[in-house]
C-alpha positions in Angstrom: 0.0 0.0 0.0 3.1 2.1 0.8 3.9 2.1 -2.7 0.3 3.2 -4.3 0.6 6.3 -2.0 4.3 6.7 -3.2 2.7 6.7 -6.8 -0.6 8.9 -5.8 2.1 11.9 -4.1 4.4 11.9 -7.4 1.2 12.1 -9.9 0.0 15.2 -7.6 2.9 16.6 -7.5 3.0 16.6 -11.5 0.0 18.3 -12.1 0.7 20.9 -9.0 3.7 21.5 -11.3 1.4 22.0 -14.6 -1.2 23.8 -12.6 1.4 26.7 -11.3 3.0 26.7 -15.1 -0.3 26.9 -16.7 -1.2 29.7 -14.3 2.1 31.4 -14.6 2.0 31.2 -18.4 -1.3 32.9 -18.6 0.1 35.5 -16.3 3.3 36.1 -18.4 1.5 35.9 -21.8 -1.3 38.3 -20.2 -4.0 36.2 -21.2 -6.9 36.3 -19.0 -7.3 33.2 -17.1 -10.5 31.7 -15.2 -8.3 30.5 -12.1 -8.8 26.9 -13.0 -5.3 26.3 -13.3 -5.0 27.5 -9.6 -7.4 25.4 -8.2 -6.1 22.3 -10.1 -2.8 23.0 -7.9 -4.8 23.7 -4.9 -6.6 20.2 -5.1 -3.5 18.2 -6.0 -1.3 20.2 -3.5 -4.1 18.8 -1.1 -3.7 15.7 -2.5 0.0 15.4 -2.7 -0.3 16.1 1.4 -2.5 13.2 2.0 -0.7 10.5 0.1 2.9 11.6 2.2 1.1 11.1 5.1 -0.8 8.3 4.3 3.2 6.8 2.6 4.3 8.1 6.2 1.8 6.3 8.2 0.5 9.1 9.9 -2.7 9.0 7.7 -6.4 9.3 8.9 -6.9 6.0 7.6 -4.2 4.5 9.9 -5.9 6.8 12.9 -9.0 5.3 11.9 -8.2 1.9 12.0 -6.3 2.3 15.7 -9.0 3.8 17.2 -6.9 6.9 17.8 -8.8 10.5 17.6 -8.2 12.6 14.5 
């Protein structure tokens, strides 16, 4: 399982990467943009977070299952 939430951080931290270089390509070409680019990065960022912890084993799915409070 270690290794799917390896896999799941790197593909979130790819399109992070595409969102900010969309978004800062519209801002250097002075395009108008409609922030989706921004909010791709935003919900992969999250993403990106979840999977390390989840890879670390601090995720709320380990909590979960231990009975410990989130």
């Amino acid at each position: 399982m270690r290794r799917f939430w390896l896999g799941v951080m790197w593909f979130s931290v790819v399109w992070v990467l595409y969102g900010i270089g969309a978004a800062g390509h519209h801002l250097w070409t002075e395009h108008r943009m409609d922030g989706q680019a921004l909010i791709l990065a935003l919900g992969m960022a999250t993403m990106a977070w979840r999977a390390w912890d989840e890879y670390r084993g601090n995720g709320w799915t380990r909590k979960k299952e231990d009975g410990r409070r989130l």
